[in-house]
TORPA-4810 file (N, C-alpha, C, O; in nm, 3 decimals):
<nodes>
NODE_1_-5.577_-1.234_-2.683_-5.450_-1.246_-2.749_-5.451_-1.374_-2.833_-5.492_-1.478_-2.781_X
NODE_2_-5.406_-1.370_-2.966_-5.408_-1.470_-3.040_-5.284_-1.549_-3.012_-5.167_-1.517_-2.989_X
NODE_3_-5.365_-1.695_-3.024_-5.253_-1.814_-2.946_-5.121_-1.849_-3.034_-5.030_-1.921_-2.991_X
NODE_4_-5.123_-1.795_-3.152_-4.985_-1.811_-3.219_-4.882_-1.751_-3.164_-4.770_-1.802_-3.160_X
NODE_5_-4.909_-1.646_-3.121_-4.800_-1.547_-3.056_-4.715_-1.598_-2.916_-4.767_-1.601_-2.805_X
NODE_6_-4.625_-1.623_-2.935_-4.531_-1.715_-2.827_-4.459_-1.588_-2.764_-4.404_-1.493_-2.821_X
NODE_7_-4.479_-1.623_-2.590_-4.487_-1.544_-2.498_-4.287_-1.596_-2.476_-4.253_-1.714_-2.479_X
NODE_8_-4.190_-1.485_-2.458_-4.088_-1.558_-2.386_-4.058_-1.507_-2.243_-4.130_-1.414_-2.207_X
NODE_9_-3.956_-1.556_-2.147_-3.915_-1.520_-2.051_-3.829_-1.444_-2.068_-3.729_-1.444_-2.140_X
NODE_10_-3.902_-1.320_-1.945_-3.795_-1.139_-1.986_-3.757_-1.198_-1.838_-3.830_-1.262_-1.763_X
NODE_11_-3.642_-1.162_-1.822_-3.569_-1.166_-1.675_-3.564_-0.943_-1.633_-3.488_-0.853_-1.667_X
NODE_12_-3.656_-0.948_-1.570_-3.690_-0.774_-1.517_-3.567_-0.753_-1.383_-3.579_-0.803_-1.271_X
NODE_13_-3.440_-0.659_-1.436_-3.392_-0.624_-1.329_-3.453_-0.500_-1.306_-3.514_-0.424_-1.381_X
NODE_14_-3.416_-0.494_-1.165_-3.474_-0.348_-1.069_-3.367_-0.289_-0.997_-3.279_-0.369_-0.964_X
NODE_15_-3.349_-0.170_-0.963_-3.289_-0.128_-0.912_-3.325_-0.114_-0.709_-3.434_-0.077_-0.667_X
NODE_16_-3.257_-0.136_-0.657_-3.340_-0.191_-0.489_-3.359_-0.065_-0.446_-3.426_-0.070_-0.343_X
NODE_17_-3.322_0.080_-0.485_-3.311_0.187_-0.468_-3.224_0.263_-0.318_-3.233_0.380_-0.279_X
NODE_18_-3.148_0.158_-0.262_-3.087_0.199_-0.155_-2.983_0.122_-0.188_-2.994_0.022_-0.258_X
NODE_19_-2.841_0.180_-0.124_-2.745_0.080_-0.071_-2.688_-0.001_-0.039_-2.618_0.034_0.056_X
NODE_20_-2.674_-0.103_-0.066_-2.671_-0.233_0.025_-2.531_-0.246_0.102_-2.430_-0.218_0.037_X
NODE_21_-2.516_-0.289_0.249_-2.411_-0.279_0.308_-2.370_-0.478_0.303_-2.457_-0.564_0.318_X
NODE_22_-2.256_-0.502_0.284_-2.227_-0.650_0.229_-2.127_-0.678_0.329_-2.017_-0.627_0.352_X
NODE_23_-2.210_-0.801_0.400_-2.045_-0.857_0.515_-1.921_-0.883_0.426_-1.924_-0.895_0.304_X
NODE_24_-1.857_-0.888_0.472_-1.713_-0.959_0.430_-1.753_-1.107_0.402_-1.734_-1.144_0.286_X
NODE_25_-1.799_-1.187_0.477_-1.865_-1.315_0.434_-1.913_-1.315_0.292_-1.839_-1.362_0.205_X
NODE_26_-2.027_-1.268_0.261_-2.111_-1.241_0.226_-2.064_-1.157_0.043_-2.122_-1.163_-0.066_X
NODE_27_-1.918_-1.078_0.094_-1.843_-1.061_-0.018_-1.752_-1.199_-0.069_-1.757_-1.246_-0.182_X
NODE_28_-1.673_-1.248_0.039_-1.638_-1.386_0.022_-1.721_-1.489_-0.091_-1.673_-1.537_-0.194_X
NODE_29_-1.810_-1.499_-0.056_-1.931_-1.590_-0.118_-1.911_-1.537_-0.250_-1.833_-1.587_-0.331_X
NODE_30_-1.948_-1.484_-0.261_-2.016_-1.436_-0.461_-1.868_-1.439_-0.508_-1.842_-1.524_-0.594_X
NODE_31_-1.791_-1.380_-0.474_-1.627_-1.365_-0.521_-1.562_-1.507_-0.546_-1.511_-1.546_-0.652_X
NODE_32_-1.576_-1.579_-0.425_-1.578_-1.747_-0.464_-1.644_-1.831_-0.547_-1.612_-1.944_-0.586_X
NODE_33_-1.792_-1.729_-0.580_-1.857_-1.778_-0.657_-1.808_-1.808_-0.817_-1.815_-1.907_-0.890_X
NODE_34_-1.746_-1.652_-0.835_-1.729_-1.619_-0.973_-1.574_-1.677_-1.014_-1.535_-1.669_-1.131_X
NODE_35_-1.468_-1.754_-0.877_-1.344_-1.818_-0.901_-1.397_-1.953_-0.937_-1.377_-2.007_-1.045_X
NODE_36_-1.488_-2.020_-0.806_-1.481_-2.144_-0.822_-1.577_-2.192_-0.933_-1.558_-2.308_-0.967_X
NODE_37_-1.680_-2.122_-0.999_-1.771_-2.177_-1.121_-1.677_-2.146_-1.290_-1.649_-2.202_-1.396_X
NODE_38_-1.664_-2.061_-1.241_-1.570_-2.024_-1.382_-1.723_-1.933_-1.464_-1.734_-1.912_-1.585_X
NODE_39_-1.822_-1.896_-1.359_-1.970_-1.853_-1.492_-1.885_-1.691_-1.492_-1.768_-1.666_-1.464_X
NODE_40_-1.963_-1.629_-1.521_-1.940_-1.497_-1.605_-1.972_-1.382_-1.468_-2.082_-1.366_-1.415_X
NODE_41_-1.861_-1.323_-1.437_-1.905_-1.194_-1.351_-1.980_-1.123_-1.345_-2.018_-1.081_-1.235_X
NODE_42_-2.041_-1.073_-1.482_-2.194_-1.047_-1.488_-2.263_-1.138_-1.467_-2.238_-1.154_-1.347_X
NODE_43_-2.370_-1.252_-1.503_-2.408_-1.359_-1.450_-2.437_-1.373_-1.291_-2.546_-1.372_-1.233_X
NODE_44_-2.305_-1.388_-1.240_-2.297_-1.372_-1.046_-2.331_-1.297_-1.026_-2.416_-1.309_-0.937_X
NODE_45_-2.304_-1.122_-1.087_-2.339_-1.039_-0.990_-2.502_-1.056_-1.002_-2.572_-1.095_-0.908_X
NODE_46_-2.557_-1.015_-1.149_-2.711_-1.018_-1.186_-2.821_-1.085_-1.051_-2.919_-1.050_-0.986_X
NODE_47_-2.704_-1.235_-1.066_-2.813_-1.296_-0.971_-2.775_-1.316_-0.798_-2.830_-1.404_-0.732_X
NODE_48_-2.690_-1.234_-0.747_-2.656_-1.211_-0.626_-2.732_-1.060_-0.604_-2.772_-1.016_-0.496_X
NODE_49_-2.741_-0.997_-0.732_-2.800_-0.866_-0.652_-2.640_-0.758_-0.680_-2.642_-0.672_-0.592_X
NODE_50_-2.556_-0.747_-0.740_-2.449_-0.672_-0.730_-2.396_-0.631_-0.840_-2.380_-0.704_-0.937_X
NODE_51_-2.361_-0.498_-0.835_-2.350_-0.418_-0.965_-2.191_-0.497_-1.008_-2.093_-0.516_-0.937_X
NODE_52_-2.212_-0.528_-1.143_-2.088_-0.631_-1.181_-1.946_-0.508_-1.132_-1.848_-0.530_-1.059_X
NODE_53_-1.979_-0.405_-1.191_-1.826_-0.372_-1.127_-1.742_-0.348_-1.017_-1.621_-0.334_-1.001_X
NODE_54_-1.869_-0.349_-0.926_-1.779_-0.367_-0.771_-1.786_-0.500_-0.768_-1.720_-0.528_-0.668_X
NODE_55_-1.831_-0.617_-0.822_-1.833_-0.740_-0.827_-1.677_-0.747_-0.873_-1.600_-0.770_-0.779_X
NODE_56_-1.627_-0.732_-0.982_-1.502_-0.687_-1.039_-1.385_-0.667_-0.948_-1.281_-0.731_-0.937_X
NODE_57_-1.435_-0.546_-0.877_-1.331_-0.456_-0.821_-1.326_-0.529_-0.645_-1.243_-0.470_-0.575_X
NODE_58_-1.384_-0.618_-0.588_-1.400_-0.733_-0.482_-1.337_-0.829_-0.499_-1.297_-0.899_-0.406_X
NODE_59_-1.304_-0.865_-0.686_-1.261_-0.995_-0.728_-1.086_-0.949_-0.722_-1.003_-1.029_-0.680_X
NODE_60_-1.059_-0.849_-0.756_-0.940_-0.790_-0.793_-0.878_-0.774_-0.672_-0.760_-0.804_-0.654_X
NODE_61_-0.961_-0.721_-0.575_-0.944_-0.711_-0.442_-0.811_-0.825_-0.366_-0.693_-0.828_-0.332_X
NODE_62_-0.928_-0.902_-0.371_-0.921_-1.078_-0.331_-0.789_-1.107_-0.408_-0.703_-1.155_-0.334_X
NODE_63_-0.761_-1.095_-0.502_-0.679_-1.211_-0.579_-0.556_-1.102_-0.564_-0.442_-1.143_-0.584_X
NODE_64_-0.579_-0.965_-0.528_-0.419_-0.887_-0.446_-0.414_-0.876_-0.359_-0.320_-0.803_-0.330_X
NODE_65_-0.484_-0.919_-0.254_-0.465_-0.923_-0.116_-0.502_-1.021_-0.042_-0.436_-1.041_0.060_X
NODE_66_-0.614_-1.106_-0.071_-0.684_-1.206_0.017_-0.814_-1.184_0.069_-0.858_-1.080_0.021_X
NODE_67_-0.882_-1.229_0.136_-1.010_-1.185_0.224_-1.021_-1.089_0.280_-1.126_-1.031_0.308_X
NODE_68_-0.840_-1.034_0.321_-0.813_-0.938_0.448_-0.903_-0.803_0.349_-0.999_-0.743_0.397_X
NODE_69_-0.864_-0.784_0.247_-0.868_-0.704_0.130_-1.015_-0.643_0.116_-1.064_-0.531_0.117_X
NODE_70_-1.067_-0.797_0.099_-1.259_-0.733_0.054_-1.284_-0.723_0.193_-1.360_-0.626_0.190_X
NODE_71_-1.276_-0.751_0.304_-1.362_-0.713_0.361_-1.341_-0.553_0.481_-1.405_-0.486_0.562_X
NODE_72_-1.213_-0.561_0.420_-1.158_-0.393_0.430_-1.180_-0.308_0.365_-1.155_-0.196_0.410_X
NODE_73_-1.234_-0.319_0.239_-1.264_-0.257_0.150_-1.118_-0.156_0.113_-1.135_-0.037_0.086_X
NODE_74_-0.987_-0.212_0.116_-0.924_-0.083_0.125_-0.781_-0.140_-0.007_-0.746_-0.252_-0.042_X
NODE_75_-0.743_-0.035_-0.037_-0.603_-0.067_-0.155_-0.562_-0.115_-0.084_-0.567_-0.086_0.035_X
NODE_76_-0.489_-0.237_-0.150_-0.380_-0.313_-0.176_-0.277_-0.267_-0.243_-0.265_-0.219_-0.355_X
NODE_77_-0.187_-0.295_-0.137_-0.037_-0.287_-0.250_0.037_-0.411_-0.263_0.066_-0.502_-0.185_X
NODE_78_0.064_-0.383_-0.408_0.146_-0.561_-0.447_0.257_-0.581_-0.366_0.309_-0.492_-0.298_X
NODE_79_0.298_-0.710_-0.374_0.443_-0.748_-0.319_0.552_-0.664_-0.355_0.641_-0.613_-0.286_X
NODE_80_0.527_-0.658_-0.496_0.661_-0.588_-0.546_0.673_-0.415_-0.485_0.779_-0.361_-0.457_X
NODE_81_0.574_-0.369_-0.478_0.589_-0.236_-0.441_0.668_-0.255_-0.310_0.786_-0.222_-0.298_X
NODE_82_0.585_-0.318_-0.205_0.617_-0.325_-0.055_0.792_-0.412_-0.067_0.862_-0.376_0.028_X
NODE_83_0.834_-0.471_-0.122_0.981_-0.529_-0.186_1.036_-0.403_-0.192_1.139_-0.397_-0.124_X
NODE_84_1.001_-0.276_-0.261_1.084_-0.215_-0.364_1.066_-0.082_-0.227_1.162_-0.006_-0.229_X
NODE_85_0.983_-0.056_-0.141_0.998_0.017_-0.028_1.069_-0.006_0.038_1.138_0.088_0.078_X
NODE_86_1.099_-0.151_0.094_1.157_-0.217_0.223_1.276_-0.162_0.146_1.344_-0.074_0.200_X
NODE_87_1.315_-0.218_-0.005_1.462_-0.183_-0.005_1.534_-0.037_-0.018_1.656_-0.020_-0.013_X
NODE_88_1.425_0.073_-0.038_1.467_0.170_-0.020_1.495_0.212_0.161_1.599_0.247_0.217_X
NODE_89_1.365_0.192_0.212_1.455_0.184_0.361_1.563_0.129_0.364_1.654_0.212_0.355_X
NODE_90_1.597_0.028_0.372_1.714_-0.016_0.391_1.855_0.088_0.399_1.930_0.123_0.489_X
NODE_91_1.844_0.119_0.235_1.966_0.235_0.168_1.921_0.286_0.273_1.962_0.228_0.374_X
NODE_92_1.792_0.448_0.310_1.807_0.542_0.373_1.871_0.473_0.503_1.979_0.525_0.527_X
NODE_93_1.844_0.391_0.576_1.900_0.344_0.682_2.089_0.302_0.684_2.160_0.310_0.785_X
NODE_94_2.117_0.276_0.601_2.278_0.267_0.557_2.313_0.380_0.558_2.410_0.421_0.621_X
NODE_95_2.216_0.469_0.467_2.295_0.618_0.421_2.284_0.736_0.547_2.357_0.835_0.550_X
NODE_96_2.171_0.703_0.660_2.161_0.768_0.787_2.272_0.700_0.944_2.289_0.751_1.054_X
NODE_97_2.324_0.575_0.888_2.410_0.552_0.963_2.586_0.588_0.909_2.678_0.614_0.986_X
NODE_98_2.595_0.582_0.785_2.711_0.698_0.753_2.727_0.823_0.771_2.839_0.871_0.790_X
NODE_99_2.620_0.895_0.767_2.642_1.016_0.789_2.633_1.050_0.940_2.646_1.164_0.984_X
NODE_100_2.604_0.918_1.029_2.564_0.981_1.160_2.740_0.928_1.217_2.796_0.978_1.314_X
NODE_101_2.779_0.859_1.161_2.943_0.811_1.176_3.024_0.890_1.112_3.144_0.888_1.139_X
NODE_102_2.973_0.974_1.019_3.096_1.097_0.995_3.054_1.218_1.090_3.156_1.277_1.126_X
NODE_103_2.966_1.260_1.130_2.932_1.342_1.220_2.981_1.350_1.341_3.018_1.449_1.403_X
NODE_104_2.978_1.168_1.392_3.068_1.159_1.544_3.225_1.206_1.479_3.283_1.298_1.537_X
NODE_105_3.287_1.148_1.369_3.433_1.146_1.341_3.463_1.358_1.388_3.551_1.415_1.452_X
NODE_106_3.339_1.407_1.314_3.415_1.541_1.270_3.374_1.588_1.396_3.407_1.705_1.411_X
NODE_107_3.300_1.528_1.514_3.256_1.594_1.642_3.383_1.580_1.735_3.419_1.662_1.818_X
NODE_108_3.445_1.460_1.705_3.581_1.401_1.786_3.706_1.545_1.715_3.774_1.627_1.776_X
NODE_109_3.694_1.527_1.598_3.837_1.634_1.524_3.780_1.737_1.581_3.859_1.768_1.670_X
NODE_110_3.708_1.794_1.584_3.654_1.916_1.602_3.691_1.933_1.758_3.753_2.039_1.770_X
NODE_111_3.673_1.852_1.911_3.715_1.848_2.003_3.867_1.826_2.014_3.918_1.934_2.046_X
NODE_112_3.939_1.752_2.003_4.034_1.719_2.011_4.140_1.882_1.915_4.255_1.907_1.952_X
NODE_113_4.085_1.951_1.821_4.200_2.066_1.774_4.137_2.185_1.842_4.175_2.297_1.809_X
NODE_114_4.030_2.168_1.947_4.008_2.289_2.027_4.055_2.263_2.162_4.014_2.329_2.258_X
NODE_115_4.147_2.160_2.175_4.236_2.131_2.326_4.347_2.119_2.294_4.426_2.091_2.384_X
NODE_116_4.404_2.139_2.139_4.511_2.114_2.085_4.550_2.294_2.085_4.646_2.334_2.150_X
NODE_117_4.489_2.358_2.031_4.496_2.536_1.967_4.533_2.563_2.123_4.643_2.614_2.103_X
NODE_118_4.520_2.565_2.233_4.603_2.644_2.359_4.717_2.659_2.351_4.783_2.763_2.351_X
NODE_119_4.775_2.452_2.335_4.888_2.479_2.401_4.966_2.492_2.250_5.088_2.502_2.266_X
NODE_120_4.933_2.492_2.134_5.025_2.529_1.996_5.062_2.661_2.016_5.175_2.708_2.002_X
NODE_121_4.959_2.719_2.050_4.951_2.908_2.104_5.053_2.906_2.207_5.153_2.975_2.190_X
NODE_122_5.042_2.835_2.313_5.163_2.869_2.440_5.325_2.853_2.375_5.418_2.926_2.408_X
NODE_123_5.332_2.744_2.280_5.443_2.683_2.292_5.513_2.798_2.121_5.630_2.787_2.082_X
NODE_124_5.447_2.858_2.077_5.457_2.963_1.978_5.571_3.060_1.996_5.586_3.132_2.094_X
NODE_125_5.670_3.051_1.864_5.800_3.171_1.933_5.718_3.282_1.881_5.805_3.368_1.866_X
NODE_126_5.576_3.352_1.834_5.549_3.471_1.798_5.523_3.535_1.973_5.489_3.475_2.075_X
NODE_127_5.551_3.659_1.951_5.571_3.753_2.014_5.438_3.751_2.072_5.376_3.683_1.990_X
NODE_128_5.344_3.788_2.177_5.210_3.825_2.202_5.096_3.925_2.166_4.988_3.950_2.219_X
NODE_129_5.162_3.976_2.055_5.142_4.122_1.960_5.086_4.052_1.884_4.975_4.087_1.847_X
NODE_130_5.132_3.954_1.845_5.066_3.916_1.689_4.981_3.791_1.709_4.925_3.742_1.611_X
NODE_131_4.965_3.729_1.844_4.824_3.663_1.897_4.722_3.650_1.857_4.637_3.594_1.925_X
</nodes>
């Protein structure tokens, strides 16, 4: 090979051809990596070994839920959603204690004019024909 020809550095990624299973630690780390350096999410993942978009989707993780998050691997729901649930319970819980307080009211009327209907009937000037 003729010596003019200037050789550069190829950086060769590979694919590891299996799976890799990642502690929660271990997700921690690189995720902290890519907050606390400020380098480039591609960059971290390249050289941790991790496909940038679950690198991504670990980071997104983290910053809506916390640690609890990546190393659960599982959705997060924002504050505001879990806010905007609680306050719908709430209503159904208001609106299941009104209706369970008109239910006693009309269970009470409902008793009270079936001990009332005897004696309106006894005390009645109609004849027993028309009963």
């Amino acid at each position: 090979m003729p010596e003019h020809v200037l050789m550069s550095e190829i950086e060769i990624i590979t694919d590891g051809g299996r799976r890799r299973r990642w502690t929660a630690s271990e997700k921690l780390r690189i995720v902290e990596e890519t907050l606390d350096d400020r380098a480039s999410i591609s960059v971290v993942a390249r050289r941790n070994g991790v496909a940038p978009n679950l690198l991504y989707r670990w980071r997104r993780l983290m910053l809506e839920g916390g640690s609890v998050a990546v190393s659960e691997d599982d959705d997060v729901t924002s504050n505001k959603v879990v806010r905007q649930l609680e306050e719908r319970i709430r209503e159904l819980e208001r609106q299941l204690g009104r209706k369970t307080l008109e239910a006693e009211i009309l269970r009470e009327a409902l008793d009270k004019s079936r001990t009332k209907k005897p004696t309106l009937l006894a005390r009645s000037p109609l004849k027993d024909d028309f009963r």
